[in-house]
C-alpha positions as CSV (number, residue, x, y, z in Angstrom):
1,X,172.0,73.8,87.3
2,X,170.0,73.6,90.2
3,X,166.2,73.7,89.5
4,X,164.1,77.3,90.8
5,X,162.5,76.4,94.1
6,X,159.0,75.7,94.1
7,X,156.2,78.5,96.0
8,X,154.7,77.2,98.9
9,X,151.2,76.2,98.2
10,X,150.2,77.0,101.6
11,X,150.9,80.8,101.3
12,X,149.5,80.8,97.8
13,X,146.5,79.5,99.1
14,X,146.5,82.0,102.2
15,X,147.1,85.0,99.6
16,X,144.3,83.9,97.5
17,X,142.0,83.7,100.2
18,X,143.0,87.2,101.4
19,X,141.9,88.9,98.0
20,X,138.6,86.7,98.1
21,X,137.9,87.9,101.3
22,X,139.1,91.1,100.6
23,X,137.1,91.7,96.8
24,X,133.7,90.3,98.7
25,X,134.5,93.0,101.6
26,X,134.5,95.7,98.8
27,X,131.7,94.3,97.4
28,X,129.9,94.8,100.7
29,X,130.9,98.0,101.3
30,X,129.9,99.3,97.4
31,X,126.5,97.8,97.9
32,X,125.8,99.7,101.4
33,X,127.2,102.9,100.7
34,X,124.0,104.5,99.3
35,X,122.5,103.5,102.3
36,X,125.4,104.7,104.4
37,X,125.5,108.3,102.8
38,X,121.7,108.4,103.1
39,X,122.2,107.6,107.1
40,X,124.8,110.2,107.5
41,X,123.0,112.7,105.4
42,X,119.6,112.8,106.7
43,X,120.1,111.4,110.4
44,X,123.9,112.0,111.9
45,X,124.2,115.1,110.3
46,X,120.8,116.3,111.3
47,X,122.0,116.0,115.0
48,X,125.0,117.1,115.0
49,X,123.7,119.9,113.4
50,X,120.9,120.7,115.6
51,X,123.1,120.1,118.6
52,X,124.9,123.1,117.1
53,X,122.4,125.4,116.2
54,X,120.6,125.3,120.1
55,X,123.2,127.4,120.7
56,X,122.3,130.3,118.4
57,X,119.5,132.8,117.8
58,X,119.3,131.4,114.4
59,X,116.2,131.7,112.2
60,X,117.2,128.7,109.5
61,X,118.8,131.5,107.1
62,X,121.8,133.1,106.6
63,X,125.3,132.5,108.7
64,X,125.7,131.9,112.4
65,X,126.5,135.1,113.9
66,X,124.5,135.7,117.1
67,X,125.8,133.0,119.7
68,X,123.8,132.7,122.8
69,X,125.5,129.9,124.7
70,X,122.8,128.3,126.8
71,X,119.9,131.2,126.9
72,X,117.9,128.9,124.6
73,X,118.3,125.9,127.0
74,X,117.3,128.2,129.7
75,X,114.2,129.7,128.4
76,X,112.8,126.4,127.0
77,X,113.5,124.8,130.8
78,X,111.3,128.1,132.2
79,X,109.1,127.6,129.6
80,X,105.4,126.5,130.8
81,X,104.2,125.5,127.2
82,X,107.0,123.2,126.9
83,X,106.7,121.5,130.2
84,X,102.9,121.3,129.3
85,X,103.5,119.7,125.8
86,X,105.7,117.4,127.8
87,X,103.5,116.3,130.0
88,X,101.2,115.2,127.5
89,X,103.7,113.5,125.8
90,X,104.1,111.4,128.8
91,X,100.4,111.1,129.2
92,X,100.2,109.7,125.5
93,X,103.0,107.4,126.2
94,X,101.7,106.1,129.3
95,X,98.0,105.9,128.3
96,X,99.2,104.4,124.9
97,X,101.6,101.4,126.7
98,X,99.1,100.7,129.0
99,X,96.4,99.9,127.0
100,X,98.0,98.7,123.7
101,X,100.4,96.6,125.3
102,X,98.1,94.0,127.0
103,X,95.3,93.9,124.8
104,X,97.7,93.3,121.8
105,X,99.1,90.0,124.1
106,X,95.2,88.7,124.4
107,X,94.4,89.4,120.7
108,X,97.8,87.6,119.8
109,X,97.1,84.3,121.7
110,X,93.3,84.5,120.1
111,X,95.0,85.0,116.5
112,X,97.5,81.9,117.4
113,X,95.3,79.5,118.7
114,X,94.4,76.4,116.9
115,X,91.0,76.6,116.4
116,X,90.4,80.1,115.1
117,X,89.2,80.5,111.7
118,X,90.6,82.9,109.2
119,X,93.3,83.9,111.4
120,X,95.7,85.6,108.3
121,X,92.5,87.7,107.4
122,X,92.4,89.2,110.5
123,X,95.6,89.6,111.4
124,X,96.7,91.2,108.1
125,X,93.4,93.3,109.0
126,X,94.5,94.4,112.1
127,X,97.9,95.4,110.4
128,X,96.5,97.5,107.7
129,X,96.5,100.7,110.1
130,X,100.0,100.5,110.3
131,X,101.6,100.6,107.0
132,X,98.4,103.8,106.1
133,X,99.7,107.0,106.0
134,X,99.3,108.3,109.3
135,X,98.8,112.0,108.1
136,X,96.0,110.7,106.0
137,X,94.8,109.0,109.1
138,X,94.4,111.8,111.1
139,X,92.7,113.9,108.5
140,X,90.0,111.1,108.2
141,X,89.6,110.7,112.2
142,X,89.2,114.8,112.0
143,X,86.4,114.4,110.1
144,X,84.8,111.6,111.2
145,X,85.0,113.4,115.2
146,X,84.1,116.7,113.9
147,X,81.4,118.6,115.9
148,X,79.5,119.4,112.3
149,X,78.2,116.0,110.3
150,X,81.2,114.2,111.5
151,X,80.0,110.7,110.9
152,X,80.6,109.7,115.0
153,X,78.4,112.4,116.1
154,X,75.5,111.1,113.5
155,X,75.6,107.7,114.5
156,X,75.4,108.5,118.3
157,X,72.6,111.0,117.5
158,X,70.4,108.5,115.5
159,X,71.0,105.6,118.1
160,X,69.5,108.4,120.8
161,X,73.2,108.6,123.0
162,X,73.5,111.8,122.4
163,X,70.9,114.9,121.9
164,X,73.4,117.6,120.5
165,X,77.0,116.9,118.4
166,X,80.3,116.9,120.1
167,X,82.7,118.6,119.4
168,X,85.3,115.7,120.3
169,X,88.6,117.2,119.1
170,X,87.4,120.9,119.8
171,X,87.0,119.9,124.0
172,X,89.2,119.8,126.3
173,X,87.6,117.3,127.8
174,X,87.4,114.9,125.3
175,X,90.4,115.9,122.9
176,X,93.0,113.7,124.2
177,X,91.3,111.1,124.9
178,X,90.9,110.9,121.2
179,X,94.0,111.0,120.2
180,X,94.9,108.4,122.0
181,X,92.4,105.9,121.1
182,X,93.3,106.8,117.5
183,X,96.9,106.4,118.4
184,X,96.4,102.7,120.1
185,X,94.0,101.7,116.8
186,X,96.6,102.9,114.7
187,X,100.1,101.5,115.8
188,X,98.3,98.0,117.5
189,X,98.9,95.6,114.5
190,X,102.5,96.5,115.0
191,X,102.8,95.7,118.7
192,X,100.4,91.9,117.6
193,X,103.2,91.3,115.3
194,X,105.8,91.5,117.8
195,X,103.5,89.2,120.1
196,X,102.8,86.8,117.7
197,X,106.1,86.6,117.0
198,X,107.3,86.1,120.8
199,X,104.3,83.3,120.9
200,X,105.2,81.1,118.0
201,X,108.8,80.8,119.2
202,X,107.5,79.0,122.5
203,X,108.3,75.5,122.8
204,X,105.3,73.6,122.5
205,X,106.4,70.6,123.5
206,X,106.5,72.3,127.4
207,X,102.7,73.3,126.6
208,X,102.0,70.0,125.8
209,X,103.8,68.3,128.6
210,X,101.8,70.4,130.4
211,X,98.4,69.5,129.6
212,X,99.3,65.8,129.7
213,X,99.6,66.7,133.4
214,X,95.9,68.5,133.3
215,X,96.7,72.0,133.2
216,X,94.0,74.2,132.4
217,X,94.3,76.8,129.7
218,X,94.5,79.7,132.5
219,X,97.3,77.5,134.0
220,X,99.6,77.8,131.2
221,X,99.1,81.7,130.4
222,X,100.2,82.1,134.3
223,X,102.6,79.8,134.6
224,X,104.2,79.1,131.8
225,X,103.4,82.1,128.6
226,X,103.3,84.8,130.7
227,X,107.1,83.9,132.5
228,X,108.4,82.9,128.9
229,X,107.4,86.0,127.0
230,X,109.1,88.8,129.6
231,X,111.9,89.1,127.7
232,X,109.9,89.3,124.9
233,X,107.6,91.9,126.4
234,X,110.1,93.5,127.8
235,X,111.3,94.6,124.5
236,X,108.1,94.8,123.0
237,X,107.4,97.4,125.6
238,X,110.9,99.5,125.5
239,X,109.8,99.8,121.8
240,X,106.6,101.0,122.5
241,X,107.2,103.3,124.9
242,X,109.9,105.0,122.7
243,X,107.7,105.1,119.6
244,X,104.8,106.8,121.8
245,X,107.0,109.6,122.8
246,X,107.6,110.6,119.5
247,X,103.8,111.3,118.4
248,X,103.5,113.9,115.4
249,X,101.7,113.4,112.5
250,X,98.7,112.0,114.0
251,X,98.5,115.1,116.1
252,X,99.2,117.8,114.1
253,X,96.8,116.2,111.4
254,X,94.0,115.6,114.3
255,X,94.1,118.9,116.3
256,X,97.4,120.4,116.0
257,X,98.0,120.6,119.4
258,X,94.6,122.5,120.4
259,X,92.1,123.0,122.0
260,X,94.0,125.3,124.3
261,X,97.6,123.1,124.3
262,X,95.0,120.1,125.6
263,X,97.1,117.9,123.0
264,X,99.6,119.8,122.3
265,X,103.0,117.1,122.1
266,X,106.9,118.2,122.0
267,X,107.3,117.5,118.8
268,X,104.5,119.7,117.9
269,X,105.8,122.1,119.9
270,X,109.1,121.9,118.1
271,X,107.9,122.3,114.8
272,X,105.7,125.2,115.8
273,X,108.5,127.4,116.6
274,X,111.1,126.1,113.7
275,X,108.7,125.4,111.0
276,X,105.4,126.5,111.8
277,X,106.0,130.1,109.9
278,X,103.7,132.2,113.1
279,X,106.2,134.7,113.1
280,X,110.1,134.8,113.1
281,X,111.4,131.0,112.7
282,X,113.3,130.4,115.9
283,X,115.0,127.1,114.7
284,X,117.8,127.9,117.8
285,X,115.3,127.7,120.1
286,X,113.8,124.7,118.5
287,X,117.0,122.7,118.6
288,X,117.5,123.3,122.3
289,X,113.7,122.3,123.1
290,X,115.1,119.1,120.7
291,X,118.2,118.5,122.3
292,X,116.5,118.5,125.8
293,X,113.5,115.8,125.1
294,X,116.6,113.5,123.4
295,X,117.8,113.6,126.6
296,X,115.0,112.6,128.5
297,X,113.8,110.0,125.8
298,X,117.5,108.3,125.5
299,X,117.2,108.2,129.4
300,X,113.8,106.8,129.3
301,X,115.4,103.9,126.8
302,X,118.6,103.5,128.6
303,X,116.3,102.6,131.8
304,X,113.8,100.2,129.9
305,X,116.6,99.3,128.1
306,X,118.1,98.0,131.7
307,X,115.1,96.6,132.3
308,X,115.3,94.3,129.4
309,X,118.9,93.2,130.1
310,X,117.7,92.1,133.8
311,X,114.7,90.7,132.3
312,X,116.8,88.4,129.7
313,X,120.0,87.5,132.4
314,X,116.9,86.4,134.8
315,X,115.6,84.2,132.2
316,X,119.2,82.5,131.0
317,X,119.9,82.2,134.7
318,X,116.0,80.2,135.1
319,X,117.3,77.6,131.9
């Protein structure tokens, strides 16, 4: 009798790896899926939803029976309270990106150079505002700004800057401003990291190179850190302005949106009509004011986004 052939090893070997590969796949997938359900429960849904409900007259109860196509685009577009709460979104964001952005760079290169002294006590002291509660934050700058014993008021009046308390967050005139040196205190540890981050991955054998060759300090910010960390900034700035344009908490902790709309934000303005319980919930009409700043902000990012890609091609074409 002839003996039974023998298997090939080689496919043996290519089935076992396909079930190894295959069980550690699973394996993946089992340990993400809480994470995954959680993503398509409380963020994808959420939009799609909302994206529905803009086109109803739809208080948040009941069924959707009274469709209203695009009326509730239509009256949010003629709407001057939204385009006002808009503009001071941008006004945040701009202010906010302006300021943080640069100072954040200098602090960074002080916090990374080699002499300074106790550079992880204040860096993780210039973090701390980030990972506080920002609702809590805002309650605590409303008292320290208010107009009656707030403690900013006392301190100017017994240093002789001012005669009488401000009312900082009840003025018009001073409101805003406010909240966005609150908002630049409170997110800049965030915007260090990402500098400090850019920094350290610079090569410092150029920097050294350099100052064999007698560059001054100045010299190699200009010439050298500054043309190395646009990509970097690039991002760092994309982020940023994103972020800004999504300002809630801090606001509707601080002044919710008074005095007179002076800070009022679209997200505010948002939540005053869907959850804000002043009458009838229009959460419809909400949606569509929702749907139409997503709009602008995902434009905003695809531009800056843009921006970034020219920024990094620019510097892959430079090495």
């Amino acid at each position: 009798m002839e003996a039974a052939p023998q298997p090939n090893k080689r496919a043996k070997r290519t089935r076992l790896k396909f079930h190894y590969r295959t069980t550690k796949e699973l394996w993946c997938l089992l340990f993400i899926a809480p994470q995954l359900l959680l993503f398509l429960l409380f963020t994808i849904y959420p939009i799609f939803m909302s994206y529905l409900y803009a086109f109803f007259n739809w208080n948040g109860y009941g069924p959707l029976n009274e469709f209203v196509g695009f009326d509730n685009f239509k009256e949010t577009l003629l709407d001057p309270i939204f385009w006002n709460a808009f503009r001071n979104s941008l006004v945040f964001m701009v202010w906010l990106v302006a300021i943080q952005v640069p100072i954040a760079l200098l602090v960074a290169l002080l916090l990374n150079a080699s002499w300074m002294r106790g550079k992880i006590f204040y860096r993780t002291l210039i973090f701390l505002p980030v990972v506080t509660t920002t609702a809590v934050v805002g309650l605590v700058m409303r008292f320290l700004f208010g107009a009656y014993k707030g403690m900013f008021n006392e301190v100017l009046l017994k240093i002789g800057l001012i005669d009488k308390p401000i009312d900082w967050l009840g003025s018009v005139d001073t409101a805003m401003l406010i909240v966005i040196l609150v908002g630049i205190w409170k997110s800049f540890g965030m915007k260090l990291i990402y500098w400090l981050a850019g920094i350290q991955s610079l090569p410092k054998d150029l920097f050294e190179a350099a100052r064999i060759d007698g560059a001054s300090a100045l010299q190699l910010f200009r010439y050298i850190t500054v043309p190395l960390l646009i990509p970097v900034g690039s991002v760092i700035l994309l982020l940023s302005a994103v972020n800004a344009l999504h300002v809630f908490d801090l606001v509707k902790a601080m002044t919710d949106g008074g005095p007179a709309f002076k800070t009022d934000m679209v997200d505010v303005y948002i939540y005053r009509y869907a959850f804000s319980g002043k009458g009838e919930a229009r959460v419809g009409f909400a949606s569509a004011a929702g749907v139409l700043y997503g709009i602008v902000v995902m434009v905003i990012s695809l531009l800056m986004g843009l921006l970034v890609k020219l920024t990094g091609g620019r510097k892959s074409a430079q090495h």
